[in-house]
C-alpha positions as CSV (number, residue, x, y, z in Angstrom):
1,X,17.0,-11.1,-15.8
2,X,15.3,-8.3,-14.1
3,X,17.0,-4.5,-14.8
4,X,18.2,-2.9,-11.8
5,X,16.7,0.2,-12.5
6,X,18.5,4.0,-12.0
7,X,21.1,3.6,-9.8
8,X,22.8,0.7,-7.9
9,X,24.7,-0.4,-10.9
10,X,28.3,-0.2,-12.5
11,X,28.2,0.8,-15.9
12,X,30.9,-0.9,-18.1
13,X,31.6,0.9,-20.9
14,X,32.6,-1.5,-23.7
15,X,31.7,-4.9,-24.3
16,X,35.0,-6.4,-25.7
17,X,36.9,-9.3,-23.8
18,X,38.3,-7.3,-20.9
19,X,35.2,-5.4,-20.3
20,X,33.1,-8.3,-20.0
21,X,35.2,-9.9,-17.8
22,X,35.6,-7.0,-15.3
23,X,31.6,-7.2,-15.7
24,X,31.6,-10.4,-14.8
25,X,34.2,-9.7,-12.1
26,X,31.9,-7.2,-10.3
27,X,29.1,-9.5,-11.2
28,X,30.5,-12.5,-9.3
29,X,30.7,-9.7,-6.2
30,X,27.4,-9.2,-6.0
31,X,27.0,-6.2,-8.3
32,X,24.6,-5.5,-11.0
33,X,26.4,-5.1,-14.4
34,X,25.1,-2.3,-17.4
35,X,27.7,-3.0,-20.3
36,X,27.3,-0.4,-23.3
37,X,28.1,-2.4,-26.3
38,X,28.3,-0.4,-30.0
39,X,26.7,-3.2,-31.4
40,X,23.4,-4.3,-31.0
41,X,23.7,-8.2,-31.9
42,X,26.4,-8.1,-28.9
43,X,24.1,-6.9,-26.7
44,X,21.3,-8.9,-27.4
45,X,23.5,-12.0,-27.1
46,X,24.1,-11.2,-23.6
47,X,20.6,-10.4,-22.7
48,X,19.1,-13.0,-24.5
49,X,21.6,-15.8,-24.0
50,X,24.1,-14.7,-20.8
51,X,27.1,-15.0,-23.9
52,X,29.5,-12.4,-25.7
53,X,29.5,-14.4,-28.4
54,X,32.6,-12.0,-30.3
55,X,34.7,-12.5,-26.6
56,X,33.9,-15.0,-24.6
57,X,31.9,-17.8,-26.1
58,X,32.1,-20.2,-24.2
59,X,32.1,-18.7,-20.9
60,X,28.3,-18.2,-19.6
61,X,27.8,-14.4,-18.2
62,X,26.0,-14.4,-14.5
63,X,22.4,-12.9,-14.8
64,X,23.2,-9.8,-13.4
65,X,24.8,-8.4,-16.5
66,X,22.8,-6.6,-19.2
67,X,23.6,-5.2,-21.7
68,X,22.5,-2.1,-23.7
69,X,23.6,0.6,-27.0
70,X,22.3,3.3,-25.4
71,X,25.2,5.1,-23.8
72,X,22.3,6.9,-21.5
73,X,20.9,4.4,-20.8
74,X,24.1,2.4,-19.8
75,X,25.3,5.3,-17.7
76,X,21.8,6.3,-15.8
77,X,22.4,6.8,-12.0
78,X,25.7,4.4,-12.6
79,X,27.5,4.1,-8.9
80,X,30.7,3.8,-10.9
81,X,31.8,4.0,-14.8
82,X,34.2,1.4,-16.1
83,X,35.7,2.9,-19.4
84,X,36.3,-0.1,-21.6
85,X,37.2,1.0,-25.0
86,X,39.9,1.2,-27.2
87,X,42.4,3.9,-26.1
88,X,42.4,5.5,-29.1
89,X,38.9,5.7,-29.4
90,X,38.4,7.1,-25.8
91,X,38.4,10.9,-26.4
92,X,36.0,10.8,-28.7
93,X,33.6,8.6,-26.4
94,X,34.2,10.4,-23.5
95,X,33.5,13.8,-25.5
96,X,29.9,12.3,-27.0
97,X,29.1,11.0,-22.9
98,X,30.3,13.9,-21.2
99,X,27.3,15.0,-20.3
100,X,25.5,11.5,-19.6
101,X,28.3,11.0,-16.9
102,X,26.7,10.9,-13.1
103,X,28.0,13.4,-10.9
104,X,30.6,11.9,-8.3
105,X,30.9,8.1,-10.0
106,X,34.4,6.8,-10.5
107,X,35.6,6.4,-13.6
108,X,37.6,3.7,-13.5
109,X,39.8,2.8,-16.5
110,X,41.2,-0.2,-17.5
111,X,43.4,0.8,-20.4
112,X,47.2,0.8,-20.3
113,X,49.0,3.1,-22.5
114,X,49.0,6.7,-24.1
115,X,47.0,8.2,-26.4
116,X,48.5,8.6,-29.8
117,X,49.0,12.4,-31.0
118,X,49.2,13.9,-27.6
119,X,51.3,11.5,-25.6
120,X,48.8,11.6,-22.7
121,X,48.3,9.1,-20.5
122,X,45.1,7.1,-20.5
123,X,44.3,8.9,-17.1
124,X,45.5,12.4,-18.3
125,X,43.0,11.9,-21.7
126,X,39.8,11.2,-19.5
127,X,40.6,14.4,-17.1
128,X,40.7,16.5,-20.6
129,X,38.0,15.0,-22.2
130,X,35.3,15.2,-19.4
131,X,36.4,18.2,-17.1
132,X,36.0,16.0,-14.5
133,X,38.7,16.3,-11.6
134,X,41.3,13.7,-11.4
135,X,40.4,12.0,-8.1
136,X,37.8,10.7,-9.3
137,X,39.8,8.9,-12.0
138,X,40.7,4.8,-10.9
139,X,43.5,3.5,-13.3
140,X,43.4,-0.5,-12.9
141,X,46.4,-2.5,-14.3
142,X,48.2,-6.1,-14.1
143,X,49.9,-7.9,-14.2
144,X,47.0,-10.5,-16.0
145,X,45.1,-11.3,-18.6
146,X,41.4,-11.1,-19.3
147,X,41.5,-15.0,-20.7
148,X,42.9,-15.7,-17.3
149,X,40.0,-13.3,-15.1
150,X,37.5,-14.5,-16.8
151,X,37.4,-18.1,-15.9
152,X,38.8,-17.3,-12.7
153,X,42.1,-18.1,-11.8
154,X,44.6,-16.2,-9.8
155,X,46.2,-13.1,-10.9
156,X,47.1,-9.9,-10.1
157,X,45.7,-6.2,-10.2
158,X,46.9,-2.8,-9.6
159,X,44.2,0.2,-8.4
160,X,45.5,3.2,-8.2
161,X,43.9,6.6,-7.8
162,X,44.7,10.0,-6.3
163,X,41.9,9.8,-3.9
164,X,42.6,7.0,-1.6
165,X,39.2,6.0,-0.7
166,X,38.2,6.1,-4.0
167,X,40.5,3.8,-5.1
168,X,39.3,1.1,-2.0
């Protein structure tokens, strides 16, 4: 697997079952995949053997994801930043990556809810967190399942953002 270098990537920030399969996803499009995982053993199974062995085991990742647990590294001269983590853990990510974040990439999020404590939605939380203006927040929802995505079959997605071309 060969890196694709600064730029030209989507960084995926969270290497659990839904974002690996949105990697693989934008993978299967033609688009070179950086996942941050927190652990390293997760992120060397997907370099070394195209598998998230914790998520989708059986499912073979295409060569164009790698996978890193440098957030800086993850995020350098990202296109686009998918925010995969827990929803309660997302402040707190967002506040230690603030400044790794590239200037203008979407961050796209692809966690329902509201964040415990101060009601916000998921949306709302990354505006606070990063300072960043909310057009250039993408909130992608279902109807589906990340079982389903990820070996392919037919669902359903929602993309919604402020900022119209953003969100095509």
């Amino acid at each position: 697997m060969t890196d694709p270098g600064p730029g030209g990537h989507v960084a995926v920030m969270g290497a659990g079952s839904w974002g690996t399969t949105f990697g693989i996803v934008l993978a299967d499009a033609g688009v070179p995949v950086r996942i941050w995982a927190r652990r390293g053993p997760v992120a060397e199974a997907i370099n070394r053997h195209h598998r998230n062995p914790d998520y989708l085991d059986d499912l073979p990742l295409p060569p164009s994801i790698s996978a890193t647990t440098d957030p800086g590294h993850a995020l350098a001269g990202a296109r686009e930043v998918v925010l995969a983590v827990p929803s309660q853990t997302l402040r707190a990510n967002l506040q230690a990556w603030s400044g790794l974040l590239p200037d203008d990439a979407s961050l796209v999020s692809l966690m329902k809810g509201i964040e415990l404590g101060s009601q916000l939605r998921i949306g709302a939380v990354v505006v606070e967190a990063t300072g960043q203006p909310l057009d250039r927040v993408v909130d992608v929802s279902g109807p589906n399942l990340a079982g389903e995505i990820a070996v392919r079959q037919p669902t359903a997605t929602v993309v919604a953002c402020v900022d119209h071309d953003r969100a095509d």
